[in-house]
N, CA, C and O atoms as CSV, one atom per row, in Angstrom:
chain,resi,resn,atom,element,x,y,z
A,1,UNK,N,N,-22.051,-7.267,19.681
A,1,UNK,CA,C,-22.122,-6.128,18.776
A,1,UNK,C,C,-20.743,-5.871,18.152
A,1,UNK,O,O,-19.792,-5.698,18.913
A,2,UNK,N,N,-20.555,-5.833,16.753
A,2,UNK,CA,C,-19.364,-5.364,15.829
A,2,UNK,C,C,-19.003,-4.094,16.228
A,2,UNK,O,O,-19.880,-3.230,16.227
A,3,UNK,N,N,-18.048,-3.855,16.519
A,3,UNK,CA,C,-17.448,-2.526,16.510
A,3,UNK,C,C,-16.293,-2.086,15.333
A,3,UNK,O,O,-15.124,-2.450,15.454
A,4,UNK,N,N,-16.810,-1.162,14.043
A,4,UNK,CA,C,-15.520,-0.923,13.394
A,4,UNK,C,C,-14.898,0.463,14.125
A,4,UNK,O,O,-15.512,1.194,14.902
A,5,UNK,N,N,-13.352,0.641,13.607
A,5,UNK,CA,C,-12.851,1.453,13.901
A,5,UNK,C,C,-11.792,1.824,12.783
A,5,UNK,O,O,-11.628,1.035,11.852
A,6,UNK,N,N,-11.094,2.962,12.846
A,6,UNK,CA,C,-9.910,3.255,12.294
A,6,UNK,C,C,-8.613,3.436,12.833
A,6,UNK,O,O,-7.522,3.793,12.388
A,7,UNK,N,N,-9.172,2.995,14.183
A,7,UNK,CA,C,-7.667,2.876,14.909
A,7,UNK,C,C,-7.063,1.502,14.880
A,7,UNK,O,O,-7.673,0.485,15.209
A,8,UNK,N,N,-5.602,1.552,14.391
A,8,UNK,CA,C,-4.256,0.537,13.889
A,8,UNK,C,C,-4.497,-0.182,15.271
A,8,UNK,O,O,-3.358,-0.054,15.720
A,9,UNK,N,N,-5.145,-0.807,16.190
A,9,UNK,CA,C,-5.094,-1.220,17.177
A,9,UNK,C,C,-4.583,-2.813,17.416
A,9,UNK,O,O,-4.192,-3.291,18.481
A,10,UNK,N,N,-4.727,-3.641,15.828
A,10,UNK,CA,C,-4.445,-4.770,15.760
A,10,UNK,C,C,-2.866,-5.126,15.683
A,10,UNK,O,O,-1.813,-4.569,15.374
A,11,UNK,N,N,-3.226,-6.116,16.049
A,11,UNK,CA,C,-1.626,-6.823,15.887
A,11,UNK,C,C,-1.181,-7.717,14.537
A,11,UNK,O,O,-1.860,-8.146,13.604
A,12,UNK,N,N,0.108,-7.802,14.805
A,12,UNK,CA,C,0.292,-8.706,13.805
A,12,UNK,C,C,-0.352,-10.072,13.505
A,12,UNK,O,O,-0.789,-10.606,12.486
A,13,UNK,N,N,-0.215,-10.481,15.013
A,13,UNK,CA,C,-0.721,-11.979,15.066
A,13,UNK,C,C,-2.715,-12.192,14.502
A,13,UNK,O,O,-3.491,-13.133,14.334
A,14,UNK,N,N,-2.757,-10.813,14.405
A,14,UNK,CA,C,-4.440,-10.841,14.584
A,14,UNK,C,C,-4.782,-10.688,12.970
A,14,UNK,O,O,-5.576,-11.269,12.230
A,15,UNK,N,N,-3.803,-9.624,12.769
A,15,UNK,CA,C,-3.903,-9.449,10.652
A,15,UNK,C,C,-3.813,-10.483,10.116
A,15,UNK,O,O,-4.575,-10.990,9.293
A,16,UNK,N,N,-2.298,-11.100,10.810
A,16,UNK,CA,C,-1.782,-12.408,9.721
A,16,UNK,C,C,-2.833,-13.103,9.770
A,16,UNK,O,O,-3.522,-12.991,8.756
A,17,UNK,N,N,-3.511,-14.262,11.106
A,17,UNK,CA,C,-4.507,-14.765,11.461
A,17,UNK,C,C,-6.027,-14.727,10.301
A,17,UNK,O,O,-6.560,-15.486,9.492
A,18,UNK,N,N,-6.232,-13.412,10.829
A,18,UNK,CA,C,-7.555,-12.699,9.179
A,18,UNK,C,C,-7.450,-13.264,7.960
A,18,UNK,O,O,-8.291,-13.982,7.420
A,19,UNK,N,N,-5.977,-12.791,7.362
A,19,UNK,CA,C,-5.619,-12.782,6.064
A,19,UNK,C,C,-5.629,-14.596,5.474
A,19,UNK,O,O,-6.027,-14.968,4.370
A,20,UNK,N,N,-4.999,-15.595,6.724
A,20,UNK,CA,C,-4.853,-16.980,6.339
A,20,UNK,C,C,-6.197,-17.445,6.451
A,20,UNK,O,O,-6.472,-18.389,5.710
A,21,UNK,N,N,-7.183,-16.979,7.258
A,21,UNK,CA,C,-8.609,-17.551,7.656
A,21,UNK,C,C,-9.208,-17.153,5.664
A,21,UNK,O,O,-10.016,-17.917,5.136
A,22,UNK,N,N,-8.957,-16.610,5.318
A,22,UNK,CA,C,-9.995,-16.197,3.376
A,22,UNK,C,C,-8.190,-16.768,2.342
A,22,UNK,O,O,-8.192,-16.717,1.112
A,23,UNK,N,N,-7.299,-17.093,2.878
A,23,UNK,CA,C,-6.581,-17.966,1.858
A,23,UNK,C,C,-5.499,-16.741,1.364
A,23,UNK,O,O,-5.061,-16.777,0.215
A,24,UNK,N,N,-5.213,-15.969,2.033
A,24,UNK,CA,C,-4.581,-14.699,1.417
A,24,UNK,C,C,-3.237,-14.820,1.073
A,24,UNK,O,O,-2.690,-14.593,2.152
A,25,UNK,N,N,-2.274,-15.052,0.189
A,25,UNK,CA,C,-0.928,-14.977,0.597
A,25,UNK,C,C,-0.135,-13.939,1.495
A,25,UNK,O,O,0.946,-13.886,2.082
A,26,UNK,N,N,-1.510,-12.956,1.240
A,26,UNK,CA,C,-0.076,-11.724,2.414
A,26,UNK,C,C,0.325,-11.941,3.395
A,26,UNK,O,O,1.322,-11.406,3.878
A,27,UNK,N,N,-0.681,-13.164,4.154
A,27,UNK,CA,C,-0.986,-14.051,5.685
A,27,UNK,C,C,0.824,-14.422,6.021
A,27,UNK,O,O,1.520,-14.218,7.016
A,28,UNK,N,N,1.147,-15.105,4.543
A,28,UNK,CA,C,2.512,-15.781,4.713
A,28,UNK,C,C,3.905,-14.248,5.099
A,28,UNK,O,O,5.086,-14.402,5.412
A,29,UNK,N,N,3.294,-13.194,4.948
A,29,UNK,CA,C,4.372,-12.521,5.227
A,29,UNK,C,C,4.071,-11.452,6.113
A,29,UNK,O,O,4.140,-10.331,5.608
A,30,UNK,N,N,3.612,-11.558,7.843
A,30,UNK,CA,C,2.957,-10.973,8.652
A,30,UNK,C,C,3.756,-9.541,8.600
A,30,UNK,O,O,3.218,-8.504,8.210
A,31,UNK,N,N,5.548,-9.658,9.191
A,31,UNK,CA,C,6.031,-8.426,9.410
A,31,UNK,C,C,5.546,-7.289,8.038
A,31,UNK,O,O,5.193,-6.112,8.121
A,32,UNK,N,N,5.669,-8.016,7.029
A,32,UNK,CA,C,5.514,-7.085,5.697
A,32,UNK,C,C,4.337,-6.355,5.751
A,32,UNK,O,O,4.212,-5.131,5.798
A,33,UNK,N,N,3.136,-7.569,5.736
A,33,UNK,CA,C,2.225,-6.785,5.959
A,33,UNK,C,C,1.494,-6.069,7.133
A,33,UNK,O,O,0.470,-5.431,6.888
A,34,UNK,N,N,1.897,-6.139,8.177
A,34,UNK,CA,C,1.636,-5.252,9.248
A,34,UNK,C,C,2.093,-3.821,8.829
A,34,UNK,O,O,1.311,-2.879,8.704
A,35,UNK,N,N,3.402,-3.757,8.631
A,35,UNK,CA,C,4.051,-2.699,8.190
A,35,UNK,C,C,3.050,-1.929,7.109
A,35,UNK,O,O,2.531,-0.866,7.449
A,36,UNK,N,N,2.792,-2.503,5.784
A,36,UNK,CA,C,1.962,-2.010,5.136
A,36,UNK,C,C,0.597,-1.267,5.552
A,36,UNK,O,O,0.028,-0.257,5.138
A,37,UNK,N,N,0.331,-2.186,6.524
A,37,UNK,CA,C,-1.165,-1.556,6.975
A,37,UNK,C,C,-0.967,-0.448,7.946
A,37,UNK,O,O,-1.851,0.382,8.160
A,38,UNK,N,N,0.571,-0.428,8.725
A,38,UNK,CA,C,0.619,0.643,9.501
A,38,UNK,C,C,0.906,1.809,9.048
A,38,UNK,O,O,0.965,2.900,9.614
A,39,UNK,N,N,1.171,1.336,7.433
A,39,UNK,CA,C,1.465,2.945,6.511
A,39,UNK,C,C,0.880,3.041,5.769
A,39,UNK,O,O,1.377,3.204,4.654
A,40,UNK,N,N,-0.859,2.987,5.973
A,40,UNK,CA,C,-1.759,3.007,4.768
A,40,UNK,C,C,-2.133,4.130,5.423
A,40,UNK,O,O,-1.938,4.598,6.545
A,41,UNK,N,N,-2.881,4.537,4.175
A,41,UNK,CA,C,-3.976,6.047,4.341
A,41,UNK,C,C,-4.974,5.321,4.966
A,41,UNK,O,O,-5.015,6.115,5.906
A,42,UNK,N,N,-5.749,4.570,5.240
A,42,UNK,CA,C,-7.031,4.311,6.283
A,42,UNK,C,C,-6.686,2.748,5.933
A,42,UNK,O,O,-6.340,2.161,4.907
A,43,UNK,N,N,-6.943,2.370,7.254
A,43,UNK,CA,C,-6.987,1.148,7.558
A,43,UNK,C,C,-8.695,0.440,8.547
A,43,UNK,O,O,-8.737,0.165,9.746
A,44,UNK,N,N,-9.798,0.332,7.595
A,44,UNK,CA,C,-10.816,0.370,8.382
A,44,UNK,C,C,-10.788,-1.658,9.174
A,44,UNK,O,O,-10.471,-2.683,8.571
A,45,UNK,N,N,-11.243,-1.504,10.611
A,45,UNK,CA,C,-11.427,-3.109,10.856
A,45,UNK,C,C,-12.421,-3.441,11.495
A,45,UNK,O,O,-12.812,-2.497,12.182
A,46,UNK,N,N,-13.000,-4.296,11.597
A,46,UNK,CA,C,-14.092,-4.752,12.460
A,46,UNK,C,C,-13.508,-6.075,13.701
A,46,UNK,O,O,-12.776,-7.057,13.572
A,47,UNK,N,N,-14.177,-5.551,14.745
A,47,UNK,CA,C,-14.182,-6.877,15.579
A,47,UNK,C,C,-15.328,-7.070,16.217
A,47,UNK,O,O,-16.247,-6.267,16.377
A,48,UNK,N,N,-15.206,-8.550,16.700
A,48,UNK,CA,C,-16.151,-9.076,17.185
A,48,UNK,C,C,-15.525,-9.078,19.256
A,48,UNK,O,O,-14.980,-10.159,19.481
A,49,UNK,N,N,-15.537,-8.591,19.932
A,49,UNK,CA,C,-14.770,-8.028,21.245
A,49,UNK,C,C,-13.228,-7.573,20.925
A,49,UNK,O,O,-12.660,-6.528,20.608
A,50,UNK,N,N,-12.811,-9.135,21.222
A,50,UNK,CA,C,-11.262,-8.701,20.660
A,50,UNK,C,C,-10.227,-9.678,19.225
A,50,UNK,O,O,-9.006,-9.687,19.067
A,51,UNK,N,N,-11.280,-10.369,18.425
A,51,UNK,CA,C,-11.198,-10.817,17.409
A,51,UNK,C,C,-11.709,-9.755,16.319
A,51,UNK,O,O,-12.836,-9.299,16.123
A,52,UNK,N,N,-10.560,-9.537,15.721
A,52,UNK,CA,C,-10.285,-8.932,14.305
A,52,UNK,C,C,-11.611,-9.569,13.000
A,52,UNK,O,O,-11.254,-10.380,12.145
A,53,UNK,N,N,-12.464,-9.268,13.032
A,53,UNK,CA,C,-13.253,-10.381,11.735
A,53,UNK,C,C,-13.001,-9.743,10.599
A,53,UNK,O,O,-12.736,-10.559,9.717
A,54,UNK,N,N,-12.967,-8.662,10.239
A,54,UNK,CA,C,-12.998,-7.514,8.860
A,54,UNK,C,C,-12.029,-6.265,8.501
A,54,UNK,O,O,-11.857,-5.270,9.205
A,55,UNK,N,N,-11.457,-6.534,7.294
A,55,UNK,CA,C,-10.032,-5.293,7.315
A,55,UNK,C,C,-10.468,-4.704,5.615
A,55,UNK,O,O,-10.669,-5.391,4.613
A,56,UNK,N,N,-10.511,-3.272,5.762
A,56,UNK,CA,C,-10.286,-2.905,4.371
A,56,UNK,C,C,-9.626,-2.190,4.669
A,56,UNK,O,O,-9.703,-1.485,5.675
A,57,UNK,N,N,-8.472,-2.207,3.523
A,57,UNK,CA,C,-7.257,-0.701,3.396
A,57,UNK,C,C,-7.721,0.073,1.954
A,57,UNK,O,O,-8.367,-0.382,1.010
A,58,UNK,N,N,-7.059,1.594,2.186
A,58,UNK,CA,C,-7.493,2.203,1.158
A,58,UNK,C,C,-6.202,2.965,0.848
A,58,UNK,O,O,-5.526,2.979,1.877
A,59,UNK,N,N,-5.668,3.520,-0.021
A,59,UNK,CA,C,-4.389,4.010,-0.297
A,59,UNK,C,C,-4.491,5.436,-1.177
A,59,UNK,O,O,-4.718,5.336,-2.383
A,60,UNK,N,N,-4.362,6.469,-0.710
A,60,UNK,CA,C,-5.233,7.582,-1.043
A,60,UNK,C,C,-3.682,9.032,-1.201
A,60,UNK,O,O,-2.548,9.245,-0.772
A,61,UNK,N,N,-4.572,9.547,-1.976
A,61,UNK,CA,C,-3.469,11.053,-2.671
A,61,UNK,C,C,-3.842,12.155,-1.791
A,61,UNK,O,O,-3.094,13.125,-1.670
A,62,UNK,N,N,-4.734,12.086,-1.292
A,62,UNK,CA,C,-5.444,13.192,0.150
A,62,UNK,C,C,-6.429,14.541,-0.685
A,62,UNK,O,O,-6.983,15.519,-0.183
A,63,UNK,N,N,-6.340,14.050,-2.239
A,63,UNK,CA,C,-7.747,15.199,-2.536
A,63,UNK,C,C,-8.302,14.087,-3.781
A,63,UNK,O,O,-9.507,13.835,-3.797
A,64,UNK,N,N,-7.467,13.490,-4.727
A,64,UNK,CA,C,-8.394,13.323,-5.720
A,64,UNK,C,C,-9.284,11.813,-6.080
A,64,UNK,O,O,-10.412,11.512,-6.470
A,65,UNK,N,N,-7.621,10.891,-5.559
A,65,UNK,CA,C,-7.716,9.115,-5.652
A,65,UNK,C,C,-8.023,8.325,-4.535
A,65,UNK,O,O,-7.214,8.349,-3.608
A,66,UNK,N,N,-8.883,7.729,-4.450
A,66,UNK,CA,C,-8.424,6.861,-2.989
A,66,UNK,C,C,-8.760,5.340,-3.699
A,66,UNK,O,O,-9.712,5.279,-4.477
A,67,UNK,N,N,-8.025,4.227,-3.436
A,67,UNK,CA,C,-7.469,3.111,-4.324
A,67,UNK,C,C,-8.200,2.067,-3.196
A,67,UNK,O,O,-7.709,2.105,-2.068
A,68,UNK,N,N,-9.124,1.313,-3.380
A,68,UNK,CA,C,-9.822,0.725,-1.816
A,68,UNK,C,C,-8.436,-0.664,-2.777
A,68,UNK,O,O,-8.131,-0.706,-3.969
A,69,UNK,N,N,-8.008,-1.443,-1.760
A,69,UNK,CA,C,-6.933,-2.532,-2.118
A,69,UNK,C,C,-7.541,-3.860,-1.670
A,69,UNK,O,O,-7.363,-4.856,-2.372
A,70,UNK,N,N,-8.316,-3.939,-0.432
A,70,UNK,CA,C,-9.172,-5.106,-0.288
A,70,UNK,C,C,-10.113,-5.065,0.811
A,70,UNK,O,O,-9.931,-4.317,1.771
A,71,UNK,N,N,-10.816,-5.608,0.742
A,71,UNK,CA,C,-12.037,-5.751,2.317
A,71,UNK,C,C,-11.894,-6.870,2.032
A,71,UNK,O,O,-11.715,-7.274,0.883
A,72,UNK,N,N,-11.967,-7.770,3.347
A,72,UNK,CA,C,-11.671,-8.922,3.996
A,72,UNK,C,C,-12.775,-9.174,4.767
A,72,UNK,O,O,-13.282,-8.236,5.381
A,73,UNK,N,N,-13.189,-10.165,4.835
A,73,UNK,CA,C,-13.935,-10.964,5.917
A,73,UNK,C,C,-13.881,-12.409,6.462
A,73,UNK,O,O,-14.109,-13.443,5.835
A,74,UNK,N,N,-13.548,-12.273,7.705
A,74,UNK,CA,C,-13.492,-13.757,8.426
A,74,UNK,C,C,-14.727,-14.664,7.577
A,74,UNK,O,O,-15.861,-14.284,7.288
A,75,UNK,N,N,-14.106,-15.927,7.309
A,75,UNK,CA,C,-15.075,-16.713,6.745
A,75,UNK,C,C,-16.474,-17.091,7.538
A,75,UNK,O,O,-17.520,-17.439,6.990
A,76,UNK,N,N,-16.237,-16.936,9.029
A,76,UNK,CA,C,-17.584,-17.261,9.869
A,76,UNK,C,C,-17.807,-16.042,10.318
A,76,UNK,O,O,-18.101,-15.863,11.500
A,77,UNK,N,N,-17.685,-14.901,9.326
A,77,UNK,CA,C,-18.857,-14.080,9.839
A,77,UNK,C,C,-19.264,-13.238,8.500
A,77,UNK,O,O,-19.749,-12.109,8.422
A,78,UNK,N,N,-18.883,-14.224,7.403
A,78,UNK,CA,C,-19.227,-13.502,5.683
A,78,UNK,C,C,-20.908,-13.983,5.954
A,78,UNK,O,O,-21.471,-14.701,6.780
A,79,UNK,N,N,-21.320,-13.202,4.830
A,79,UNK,CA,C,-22.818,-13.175,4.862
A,79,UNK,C,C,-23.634,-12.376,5.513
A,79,UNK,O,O,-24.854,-12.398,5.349
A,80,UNK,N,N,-23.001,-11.567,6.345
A,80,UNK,CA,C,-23.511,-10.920,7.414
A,80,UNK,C,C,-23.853,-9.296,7.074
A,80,UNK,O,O,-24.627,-8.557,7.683
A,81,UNK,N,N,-23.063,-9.011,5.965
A,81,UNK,CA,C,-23.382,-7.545,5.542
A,81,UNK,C,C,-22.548,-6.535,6.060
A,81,UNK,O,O,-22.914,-5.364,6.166
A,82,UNK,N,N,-20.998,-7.120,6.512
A,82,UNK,CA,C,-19.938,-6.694,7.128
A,82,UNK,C,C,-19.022,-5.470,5.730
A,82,UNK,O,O,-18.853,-4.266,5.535
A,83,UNK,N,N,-18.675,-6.812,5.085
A,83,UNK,CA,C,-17.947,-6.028,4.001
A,83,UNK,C,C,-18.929,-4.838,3.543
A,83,UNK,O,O,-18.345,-3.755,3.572
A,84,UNK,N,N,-20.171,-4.766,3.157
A,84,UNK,CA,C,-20.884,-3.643,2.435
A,84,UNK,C,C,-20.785,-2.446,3.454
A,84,UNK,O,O,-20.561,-1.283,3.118
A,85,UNK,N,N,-20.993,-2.906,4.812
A,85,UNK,CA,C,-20.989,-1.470,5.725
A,85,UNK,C,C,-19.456,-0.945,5.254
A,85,UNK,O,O,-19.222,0.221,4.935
A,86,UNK,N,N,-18.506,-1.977,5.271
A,86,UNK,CA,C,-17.258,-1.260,5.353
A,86,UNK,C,C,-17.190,-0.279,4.091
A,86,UNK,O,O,-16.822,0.893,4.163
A,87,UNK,N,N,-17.579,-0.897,2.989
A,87,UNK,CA,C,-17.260,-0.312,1.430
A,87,UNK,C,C,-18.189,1.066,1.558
A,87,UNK,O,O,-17.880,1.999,0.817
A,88,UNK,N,N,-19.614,1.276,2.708
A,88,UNK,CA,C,-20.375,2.475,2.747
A,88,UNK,C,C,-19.595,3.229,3.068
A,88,UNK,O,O,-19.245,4.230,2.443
A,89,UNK,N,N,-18.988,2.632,4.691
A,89,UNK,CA,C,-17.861,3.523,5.048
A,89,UNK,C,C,-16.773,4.204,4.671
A,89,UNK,O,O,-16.329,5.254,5.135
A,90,UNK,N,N,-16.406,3.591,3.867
A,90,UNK,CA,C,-15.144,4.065,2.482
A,90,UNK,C,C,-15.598,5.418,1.237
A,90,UNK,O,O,-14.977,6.275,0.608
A,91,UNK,N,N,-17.152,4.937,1.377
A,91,UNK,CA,C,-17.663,5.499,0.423
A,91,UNK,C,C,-18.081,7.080,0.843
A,91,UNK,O,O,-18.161,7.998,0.026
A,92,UNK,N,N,-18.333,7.200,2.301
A,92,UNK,CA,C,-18.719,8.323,2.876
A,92,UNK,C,C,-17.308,9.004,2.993
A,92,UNK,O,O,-17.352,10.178,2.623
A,93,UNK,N,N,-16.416,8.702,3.291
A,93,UNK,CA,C,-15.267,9.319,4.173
A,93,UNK,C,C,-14.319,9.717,3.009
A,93,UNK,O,O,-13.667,10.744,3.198
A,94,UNK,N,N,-14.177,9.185,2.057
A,94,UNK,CA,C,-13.821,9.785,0.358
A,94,UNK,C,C,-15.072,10.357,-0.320
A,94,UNK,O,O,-15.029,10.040,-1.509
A,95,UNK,N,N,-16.178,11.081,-0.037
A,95,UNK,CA,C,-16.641,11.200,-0.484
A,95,UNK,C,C,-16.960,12.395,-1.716
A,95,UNK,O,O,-17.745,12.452,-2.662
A,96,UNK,N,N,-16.103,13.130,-1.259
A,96,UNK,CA,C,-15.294,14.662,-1.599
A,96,UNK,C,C,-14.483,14.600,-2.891
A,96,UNK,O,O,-14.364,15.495,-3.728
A,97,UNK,N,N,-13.687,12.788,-2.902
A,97,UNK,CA,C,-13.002,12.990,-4.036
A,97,UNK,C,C,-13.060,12.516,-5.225
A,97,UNK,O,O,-14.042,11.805,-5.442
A,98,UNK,N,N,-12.174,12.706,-6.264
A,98,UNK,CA,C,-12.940,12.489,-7.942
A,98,UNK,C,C,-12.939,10.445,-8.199
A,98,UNK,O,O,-13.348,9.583,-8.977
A,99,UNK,N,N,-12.366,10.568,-7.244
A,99,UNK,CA,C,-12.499,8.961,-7.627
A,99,UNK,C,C,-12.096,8.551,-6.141
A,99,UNK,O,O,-11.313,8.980,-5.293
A,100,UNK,N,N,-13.196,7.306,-6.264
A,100,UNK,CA,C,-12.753,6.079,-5.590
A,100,UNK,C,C,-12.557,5.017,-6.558
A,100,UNK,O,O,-13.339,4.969,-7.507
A,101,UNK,N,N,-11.681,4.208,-6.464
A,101,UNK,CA,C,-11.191,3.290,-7.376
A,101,UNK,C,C,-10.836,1.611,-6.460
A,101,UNK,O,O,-10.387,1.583,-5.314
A,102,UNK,N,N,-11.138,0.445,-7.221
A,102,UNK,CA,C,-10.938,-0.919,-6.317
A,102,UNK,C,C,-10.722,-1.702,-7.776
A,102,UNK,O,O,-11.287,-1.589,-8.864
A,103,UNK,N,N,-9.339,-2.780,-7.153
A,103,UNK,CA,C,-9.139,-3.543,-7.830
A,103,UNK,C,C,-9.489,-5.272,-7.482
A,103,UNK,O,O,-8.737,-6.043,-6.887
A,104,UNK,N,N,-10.536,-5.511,-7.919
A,104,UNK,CA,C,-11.120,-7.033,-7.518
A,104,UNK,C,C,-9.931,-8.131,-7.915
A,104,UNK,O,O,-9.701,-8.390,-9.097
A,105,UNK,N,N,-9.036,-8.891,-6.583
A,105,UNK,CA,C,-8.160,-9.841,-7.256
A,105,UNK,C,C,-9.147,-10.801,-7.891
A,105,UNK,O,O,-8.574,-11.497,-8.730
A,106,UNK,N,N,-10.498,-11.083,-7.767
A,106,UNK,CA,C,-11.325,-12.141,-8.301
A,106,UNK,C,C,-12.628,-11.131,-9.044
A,106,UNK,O,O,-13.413,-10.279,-8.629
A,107,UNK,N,N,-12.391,-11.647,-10.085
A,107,UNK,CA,C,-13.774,-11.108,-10.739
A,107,UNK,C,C,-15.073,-11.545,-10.532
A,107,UNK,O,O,-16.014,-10.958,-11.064
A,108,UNK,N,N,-15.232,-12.537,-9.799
A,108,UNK,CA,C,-16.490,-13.141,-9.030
A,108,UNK,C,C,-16.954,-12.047,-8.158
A,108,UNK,O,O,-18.154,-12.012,-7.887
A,109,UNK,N,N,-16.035,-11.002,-7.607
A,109,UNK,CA,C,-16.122,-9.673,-6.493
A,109,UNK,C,C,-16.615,-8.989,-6.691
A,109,UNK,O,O,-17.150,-8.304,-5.819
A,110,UNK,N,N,-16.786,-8.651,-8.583
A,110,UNK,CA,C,-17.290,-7.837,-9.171
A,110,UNK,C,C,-18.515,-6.689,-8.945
A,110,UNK,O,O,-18.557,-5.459,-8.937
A,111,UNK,N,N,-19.587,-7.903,-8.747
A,111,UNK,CA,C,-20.749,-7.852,-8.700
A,111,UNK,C,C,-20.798,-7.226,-7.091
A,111,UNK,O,O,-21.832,-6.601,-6.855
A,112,UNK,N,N,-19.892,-7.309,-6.049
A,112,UNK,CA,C,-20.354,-7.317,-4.866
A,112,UNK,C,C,-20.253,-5.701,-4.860
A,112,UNK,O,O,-21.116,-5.002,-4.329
A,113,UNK,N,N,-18.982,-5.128,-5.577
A,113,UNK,CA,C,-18.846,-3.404,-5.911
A,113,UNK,C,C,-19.786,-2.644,-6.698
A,113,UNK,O,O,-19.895,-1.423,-6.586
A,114,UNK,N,N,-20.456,-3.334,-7.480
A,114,UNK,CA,C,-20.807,-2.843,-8.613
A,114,UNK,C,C,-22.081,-2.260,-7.381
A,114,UNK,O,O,-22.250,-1.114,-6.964
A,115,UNK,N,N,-22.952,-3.723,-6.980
A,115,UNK,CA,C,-24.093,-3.284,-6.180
A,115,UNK,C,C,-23.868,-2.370,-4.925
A,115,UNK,O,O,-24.640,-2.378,-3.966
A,116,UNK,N,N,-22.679,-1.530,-5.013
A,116,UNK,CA,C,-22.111,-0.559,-3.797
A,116,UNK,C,C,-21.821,0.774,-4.520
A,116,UNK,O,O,-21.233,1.799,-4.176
A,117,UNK,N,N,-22.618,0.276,-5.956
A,117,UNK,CA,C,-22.418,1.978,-6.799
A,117,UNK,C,C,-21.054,2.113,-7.640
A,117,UNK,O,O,-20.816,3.099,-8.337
A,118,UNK,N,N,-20.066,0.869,-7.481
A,118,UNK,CA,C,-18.940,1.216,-8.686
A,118,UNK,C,C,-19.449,0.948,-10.461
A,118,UNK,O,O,-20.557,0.660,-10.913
A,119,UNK,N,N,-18.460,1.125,-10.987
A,119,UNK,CA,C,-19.106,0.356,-12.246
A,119,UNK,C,C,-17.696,0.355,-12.644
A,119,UNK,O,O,-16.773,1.047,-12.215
A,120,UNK,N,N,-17.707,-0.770,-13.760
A,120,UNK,CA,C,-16.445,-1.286,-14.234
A,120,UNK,C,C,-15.764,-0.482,-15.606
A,120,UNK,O,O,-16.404,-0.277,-16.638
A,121,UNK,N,N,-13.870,0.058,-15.325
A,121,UNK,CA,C,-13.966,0.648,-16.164
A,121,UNK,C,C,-14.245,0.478,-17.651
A,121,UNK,O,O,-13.522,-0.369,-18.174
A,122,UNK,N,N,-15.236,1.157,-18.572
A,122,UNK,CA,C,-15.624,0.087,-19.997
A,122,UNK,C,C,-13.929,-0.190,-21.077
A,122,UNK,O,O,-13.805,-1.123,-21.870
A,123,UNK,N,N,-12.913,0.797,-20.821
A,123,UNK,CA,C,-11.540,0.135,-21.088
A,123,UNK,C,C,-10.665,-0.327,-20.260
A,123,UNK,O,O,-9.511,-0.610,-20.581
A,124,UNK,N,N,-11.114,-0.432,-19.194
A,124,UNK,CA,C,-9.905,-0.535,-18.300
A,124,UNK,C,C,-9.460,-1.623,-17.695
A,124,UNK,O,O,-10.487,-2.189,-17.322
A,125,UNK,N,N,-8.272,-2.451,-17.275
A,125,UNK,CA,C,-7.687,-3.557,-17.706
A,125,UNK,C,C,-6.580,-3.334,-16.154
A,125,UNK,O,O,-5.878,-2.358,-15.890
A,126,UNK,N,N,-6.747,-4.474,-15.430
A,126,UNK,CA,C,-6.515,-4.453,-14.020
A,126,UNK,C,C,-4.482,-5.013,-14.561
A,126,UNK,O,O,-4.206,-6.095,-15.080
A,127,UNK,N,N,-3.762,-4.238,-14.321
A,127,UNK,CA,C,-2.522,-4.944,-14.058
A,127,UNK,C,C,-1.497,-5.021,-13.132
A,127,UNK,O,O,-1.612,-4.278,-12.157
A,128,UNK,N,N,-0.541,-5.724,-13.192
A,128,UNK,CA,C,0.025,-5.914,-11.986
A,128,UNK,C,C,1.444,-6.458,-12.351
A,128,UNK,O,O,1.628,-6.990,-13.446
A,129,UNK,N,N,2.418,-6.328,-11.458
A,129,UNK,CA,C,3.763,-7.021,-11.270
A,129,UNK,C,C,4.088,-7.686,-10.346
A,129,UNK,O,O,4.264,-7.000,-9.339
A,130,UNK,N,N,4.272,-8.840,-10.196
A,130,UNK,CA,C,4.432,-10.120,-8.893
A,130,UNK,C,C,5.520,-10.358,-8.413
A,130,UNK,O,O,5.998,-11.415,-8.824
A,131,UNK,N,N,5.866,-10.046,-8.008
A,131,UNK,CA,C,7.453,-10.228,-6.862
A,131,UNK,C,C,7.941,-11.119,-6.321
A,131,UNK,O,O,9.148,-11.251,-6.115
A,132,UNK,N,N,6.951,-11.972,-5.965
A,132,UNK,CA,C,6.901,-13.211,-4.800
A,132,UNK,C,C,7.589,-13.806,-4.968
A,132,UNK,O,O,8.152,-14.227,-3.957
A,133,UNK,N,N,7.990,-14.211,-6.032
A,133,UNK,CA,C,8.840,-15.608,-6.430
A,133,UNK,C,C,10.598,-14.890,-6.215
A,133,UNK,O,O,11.565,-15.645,-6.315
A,134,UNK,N,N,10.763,-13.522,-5.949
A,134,UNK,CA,C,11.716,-12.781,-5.698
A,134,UNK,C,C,12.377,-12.845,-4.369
A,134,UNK,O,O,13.566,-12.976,-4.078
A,135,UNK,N,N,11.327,-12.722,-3.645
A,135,UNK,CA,C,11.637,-12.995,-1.848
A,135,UNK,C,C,12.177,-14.291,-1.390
A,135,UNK,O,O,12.387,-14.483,-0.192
């Protein structure tokens, strides 16, 4: 039986692990991103006993925005209907505020939000600034 939670209970070795299992670059920079996740506004995860399979973070203003940044799923346990509980879960617990907002790094993802009740903004135009090559 999956158990999610919102308690930071994971480790580094268990995030980084997650993040390289779906191809993530954040995988390559564990301390960074541990840190990040230990200073997010909700950090939801799933495990399977004591394997990490599922991580969404959400990054939130505490009344109006909450910014979902990614849901993750271990590749051997996608299909399963993991990510959608998580995105319900996101969806209940902001439910109060004027927006929930998600930025799909793949537009193939699209479709997986849309059927979770988002809809795409009709002007709105995903951007970003890349650092990486900085570090």
């Amino acid at each position: 039986m999956l158990k999610y939670t919102e308690q930071k209970i994971f480790t580094q070795e268990q995030v980084q692990k997650l993040f390289l299992s779906v191809n993530w670059i954040s995988g390559n920079y564990p301390e960074r991103l541990y840190k990040a996740l230990m200073h997010s506004s909700t950090v939801l995860t799933v495990w399977d006993d004591e394997k990490l399979v599922g991580i969404t973070r959400v990054l939130d203003d505490t009344e109006m925005l909450a910014q979902v940044h990614y849901v993750i799923v271990h590749p051997d346990y996608q299909g399963k209907g993991i990510a959608g509980q998580m995105i319900e879960y996101i969806k209940e617990k902001y439910k109060n505020f004027l927006y929930i907002e998600g930025m799909p790094e793949d537009k193939k993802n699209v479709p997986f939000y849309v059927k979770h009740g988002f809809s795409v903004m009709e002007n709105g135009a995903a951007i970003q600034i890349c650092n990486l090559d900085k570090n």
